[in-house]
Structures are given as structure tokens and as C-alpha cells.
VEXLO-683175 format. One record per residue (C-alpha): x, y, z; residue in three letters. Coordinates in steps of 0.02 Angstrom, whole numbers. Layout:
{{X,Y,Z},ALA};
...
//
This chain:
{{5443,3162,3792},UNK};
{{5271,3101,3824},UNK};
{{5186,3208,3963},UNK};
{{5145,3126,4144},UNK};
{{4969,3137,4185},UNK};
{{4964,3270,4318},UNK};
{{4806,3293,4428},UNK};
{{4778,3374,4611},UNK};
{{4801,3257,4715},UNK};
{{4978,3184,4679},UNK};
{{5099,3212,4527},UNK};
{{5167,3071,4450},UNK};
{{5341,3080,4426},UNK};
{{5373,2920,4330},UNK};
{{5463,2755,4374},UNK};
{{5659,2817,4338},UNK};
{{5649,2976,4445},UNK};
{{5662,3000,4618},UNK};
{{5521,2886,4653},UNK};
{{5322,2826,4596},UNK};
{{5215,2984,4696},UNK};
{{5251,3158,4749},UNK};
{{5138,3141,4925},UNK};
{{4983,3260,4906},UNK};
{{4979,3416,5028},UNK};
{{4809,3375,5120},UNK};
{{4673,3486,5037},UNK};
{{4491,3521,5098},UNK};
{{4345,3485,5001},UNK};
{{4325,3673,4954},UNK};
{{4496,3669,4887},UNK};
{{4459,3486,4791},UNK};
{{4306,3555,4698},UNK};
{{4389,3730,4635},UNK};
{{4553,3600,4601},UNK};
{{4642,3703,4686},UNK};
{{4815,3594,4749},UNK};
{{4878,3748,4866},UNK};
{{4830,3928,4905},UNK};
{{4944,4057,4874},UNK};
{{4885,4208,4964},UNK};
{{4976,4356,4862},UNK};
{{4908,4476,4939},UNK};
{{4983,4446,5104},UNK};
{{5144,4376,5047},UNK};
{{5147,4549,4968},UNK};
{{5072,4738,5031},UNK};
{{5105,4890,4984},UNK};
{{5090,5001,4810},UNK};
{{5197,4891,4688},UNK};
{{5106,4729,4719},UNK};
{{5015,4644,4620},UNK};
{{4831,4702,4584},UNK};
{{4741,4518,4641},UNK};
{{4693,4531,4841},UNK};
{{4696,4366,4853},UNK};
{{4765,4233,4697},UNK};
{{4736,4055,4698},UNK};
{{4861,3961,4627},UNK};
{{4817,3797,4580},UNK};
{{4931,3640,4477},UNK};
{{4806,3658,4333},UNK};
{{4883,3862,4318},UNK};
{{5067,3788,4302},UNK};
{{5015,3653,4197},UNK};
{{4928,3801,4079},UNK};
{{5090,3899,4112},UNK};
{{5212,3773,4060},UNK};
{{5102,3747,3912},UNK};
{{5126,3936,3877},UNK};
{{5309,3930,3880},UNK};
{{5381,3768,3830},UNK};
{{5412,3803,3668},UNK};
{{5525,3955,3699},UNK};
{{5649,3897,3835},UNK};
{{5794,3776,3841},UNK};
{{5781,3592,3917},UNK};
{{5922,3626,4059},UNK};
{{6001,3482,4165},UNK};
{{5951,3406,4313},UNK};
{{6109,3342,4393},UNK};
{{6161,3243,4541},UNK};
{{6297,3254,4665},UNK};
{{6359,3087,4751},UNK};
{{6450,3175,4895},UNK};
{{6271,3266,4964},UNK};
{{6181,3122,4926},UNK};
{{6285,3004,5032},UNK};
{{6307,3141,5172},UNK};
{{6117,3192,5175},UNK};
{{6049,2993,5139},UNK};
{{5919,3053,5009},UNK};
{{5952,3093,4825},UNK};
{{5973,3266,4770},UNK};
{{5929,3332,4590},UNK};
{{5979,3498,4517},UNK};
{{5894,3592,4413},UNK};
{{6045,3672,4296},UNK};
{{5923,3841,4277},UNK};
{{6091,3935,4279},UNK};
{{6095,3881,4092},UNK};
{{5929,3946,4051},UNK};
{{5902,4092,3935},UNK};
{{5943,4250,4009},UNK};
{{6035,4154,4150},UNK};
{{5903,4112,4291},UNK};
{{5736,4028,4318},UNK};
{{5651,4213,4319},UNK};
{{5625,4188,4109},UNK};
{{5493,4089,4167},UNK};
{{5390,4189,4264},UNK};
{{5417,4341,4154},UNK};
{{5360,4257,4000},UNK};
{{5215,4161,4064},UNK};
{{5157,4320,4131},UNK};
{{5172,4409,3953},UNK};
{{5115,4279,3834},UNK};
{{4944,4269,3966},UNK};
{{4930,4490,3959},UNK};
{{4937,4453,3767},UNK};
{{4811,4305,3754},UNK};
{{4693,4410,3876},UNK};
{{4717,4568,3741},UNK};
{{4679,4433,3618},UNK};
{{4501,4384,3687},UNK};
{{4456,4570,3743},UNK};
{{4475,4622,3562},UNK};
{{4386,4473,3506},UNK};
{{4226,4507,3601},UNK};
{{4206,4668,3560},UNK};
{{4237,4722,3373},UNK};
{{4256,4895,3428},UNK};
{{4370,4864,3565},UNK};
{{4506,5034,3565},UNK};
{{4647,4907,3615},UNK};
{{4779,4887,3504},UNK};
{{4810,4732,3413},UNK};
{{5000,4740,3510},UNK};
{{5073,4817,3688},UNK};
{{5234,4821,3792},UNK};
{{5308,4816,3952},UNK};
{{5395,4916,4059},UNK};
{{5501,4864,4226},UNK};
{{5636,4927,4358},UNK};
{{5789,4872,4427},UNK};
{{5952,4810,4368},UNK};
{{5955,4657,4428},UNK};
{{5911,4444,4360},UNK};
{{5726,4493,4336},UNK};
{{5722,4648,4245},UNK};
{{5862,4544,4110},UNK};
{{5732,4418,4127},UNK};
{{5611,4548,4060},UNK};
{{5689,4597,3923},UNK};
{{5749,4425,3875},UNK};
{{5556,4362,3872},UNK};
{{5482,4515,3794},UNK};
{{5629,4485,3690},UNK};
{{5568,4311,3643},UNK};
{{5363,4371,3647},UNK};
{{5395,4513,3515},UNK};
{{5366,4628,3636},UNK};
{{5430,4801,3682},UNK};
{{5519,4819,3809},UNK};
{{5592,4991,3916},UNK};
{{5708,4940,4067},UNK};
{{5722,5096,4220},UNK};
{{5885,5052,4299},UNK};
{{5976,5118,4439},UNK};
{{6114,5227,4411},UNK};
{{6240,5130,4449},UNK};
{{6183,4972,4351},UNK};
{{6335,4884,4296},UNK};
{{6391,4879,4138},UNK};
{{6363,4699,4096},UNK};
{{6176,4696,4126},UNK};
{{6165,4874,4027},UNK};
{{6238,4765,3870},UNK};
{{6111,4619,3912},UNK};
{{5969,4724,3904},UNK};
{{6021,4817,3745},UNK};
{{6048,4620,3671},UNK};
{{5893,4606,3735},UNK};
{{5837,4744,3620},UNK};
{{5763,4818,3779},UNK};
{{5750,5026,3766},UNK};
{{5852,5060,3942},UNK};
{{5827,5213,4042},UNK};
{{5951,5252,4175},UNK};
{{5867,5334,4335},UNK};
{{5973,5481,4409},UNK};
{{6001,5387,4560},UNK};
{{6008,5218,4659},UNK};
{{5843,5233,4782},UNK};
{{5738,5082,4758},UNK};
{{5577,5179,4767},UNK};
{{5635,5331,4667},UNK};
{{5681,5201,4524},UNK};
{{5522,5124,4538},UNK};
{{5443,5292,4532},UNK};
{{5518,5357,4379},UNK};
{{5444,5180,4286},UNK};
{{5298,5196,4346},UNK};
{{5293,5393,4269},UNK};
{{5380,5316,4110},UNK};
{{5246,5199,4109},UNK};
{{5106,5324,4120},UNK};
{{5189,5436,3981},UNK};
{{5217,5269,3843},UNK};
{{5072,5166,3891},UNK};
{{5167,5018,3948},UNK};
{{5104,4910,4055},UNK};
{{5242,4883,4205},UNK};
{{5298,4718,4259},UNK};
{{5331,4693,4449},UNK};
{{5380,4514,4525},UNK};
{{5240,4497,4629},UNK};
{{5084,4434,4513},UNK};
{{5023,4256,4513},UNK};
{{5038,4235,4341},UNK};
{{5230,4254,4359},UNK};
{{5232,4118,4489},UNK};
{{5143,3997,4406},UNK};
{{5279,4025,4277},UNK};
{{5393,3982,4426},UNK};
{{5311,3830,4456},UNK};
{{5339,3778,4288},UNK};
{{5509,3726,4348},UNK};
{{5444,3592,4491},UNK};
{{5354,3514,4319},UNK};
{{5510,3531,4227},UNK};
{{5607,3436,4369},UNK};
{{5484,3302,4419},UNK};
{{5470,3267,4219},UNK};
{{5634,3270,4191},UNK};
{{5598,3386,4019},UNK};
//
């Protein structure tokens, strides 16, 4: 499918969607020169030790576009699907995005693997400037949690060629255990269910291997997100 010119002032969705424009959000000058289409303030939509290391990330429509770029290749085209009932009760048309079908089951693949395939191209360029650079030509990840986005993980570090240990909590069910060992994710089961003692024992795992440790809250991982608005407006 041929790609829709996308800029930051509107996104062009195409005359067979849900209509010509997408409205712009208003946008100051300041934000029209750095092209950036909306702020994301990271660091107060999340405090405390596990978030992310940027104070304050700008995401801008340029980011997703480099992001969807990033990860097109690897994921599947899911549906976008209608429902005639809502539509007539609600008086607008509704789309769904069918991410429910995408690899590893959720949107989250997105995020995940955006974020890994930029660490990787940012190793890439490090090593390239400097011919002595210590880094190794390869790394790998390490998260915690048993839930969508640590399968999400393993599924794109999976996809990336990248190594990937999984801290879960104790009682982790035994259907995301076998997804992360399909996953060919090394899994670690914590000794108990705290959140924060989990999280603890990945970040000491983390220290000990060298991983670097993936947490939901970095603004790579949501322009990976936003991929999916693209994929939905596009209808690709």
C-alpha cells in the first residue's frame, strides 16, 4: 500500500476511510518549528524509580512515523472491523483495530520492539563513532511481570534476535510461563508476588547479566504505540 503523506498539522487518512482530514490539535509556534504535533510529558505521567530516564520526552508524529518505519516489517497487518449495531446507536462510524490478533496477542509488540530495534540502532552509531568503543557488537533485555507486556518482551526480543530474561511473579500462570519459553525468553520466577520485590530482583538480575531492563514507561515504547493510530488511519 502506498504510504499517505503525513505531516504535523493534519494526517491524511485517504478518501475511503472515515473521512478526508484528521482535525489538527492546535499547536504553538514553538511546537510548529521543533514539529512537534503534541507533548507528551513522561516525566509527569510517570515518577518514581522505575520510570523512564527522560525528564521530560517530546513526542512528536515524525517519532511514530520513524517508529512504524522501525517495525513494519516484523508485525502482522490485523483487521480493522466495523460494527453496524454501535454505529447506528452512537451515529458515527466505529473502526476496530483487531490488535487481539497481533503477535504475542496485544498492541504492546509494538512498543516493545520499537523500543529495542532504536537501543540497537543507538549501539550501532556509538560503536561507529568510536573504533574503540568497549560496547559489544550485541545486548539483551531484561523485564518483570507476568503479564501482556513482559510476553510482549519476549515476543519482540524474540523477533530482534535479542536475549531476553523474564522475572515473574510467583504465581505467574502457567500459560504465560509456556509463552515466554516459546518466546525463547530465559524466565526467572521471583519467590513471591510483591510488585516491587519482583521488580527488585530484575533490577539485581539486571546488574549481575548486564541486561539492560525494559519498563513500560519510555517514549520510545509509546511512539511504538502510536504506530497503531498510523496503522488505523492507513488502513495497513
Amino acid at each position: 500500500m502506498a504510504l499517505h503523506k503525513v505531516d504535523q498539522d493534519n494526517v491524511s487518512l485517504g478518501g475511503d476511510t472515515v473521512g478526508d482530514t484528521l482535525p489538527a490539535l492546535p499547536i504553538t509556534n514553538k511546537e510548529r518549528k521543533g514539529s512537534v504535533f503534541r507533548k507528551i510529558s513522561m516525566g509527569r505521567m510517570f515518577q518514581g524509580k522505575h520510570a523512564c530516564q527522560e525528564e521530560e520526552a517530546l513526542l512528536s508524529v515524525r517519532e511514530v512515523s520513524r517508529a512504524r518505519n522501525r517495525i513494519q516489517d516484523y508485525l502482522h497487518l490485523t483487521s480493522v472491523l466495523t460494527s453496524s449495531n454501535l454505529c447506528s446507536m452512537l451515529k458515527v462510524k466505529v473502526l476496530f483495530k483487531a490488535e487481539n490478533f497481533q503477535k504475542s496477542g496485544s498492541y504492546q509488540v509494538r512498543g516493545v520492539l520499537n523500543h529495542i530495534i532504536y537501543m540497537r540502532e543507538q549501539r550501532l552509531q556509538k560503536r561507529a563513532r568510536s573504533r574503540r568503543s568497549s560496547l559489544p557488537q550485541t545486548f539483551a533485555v531484561m523485564t518483570s511481570g507476568g503479564g501482556e507486556f513482559a510476553e510482549a518482551a519476549a515476543c519482540a526480543a524474540n523477533m530482534a534476535g535479542v536475549n531476553c530474561i523474564s522475572v515473574v511473579p510467583k504465581s505467574t500462570c502457567r500459560a504465560t510461563l509456556e509463552i515466554l519459553h516459546h518466546y525463547k525468553s530465559r524466565v526467572v520466577v521471583h519467590t513471591s508476588d510483591d510488585e516491587e520485590s519482583v521488580r527488585e530482583r530484575a533490577d539485581k538480575e539486571a546488574a549481575d547479566t548486564g541486561y539492560k531492563m525494559i519498563t513500560p514507561y519510555c517514549s520510545t515504547l509509546f511512539a511504538g504505540y502510536g504506530t497503531l493510530g498510523f496503522s488505523l488511519i492507513l488502513r495497513d
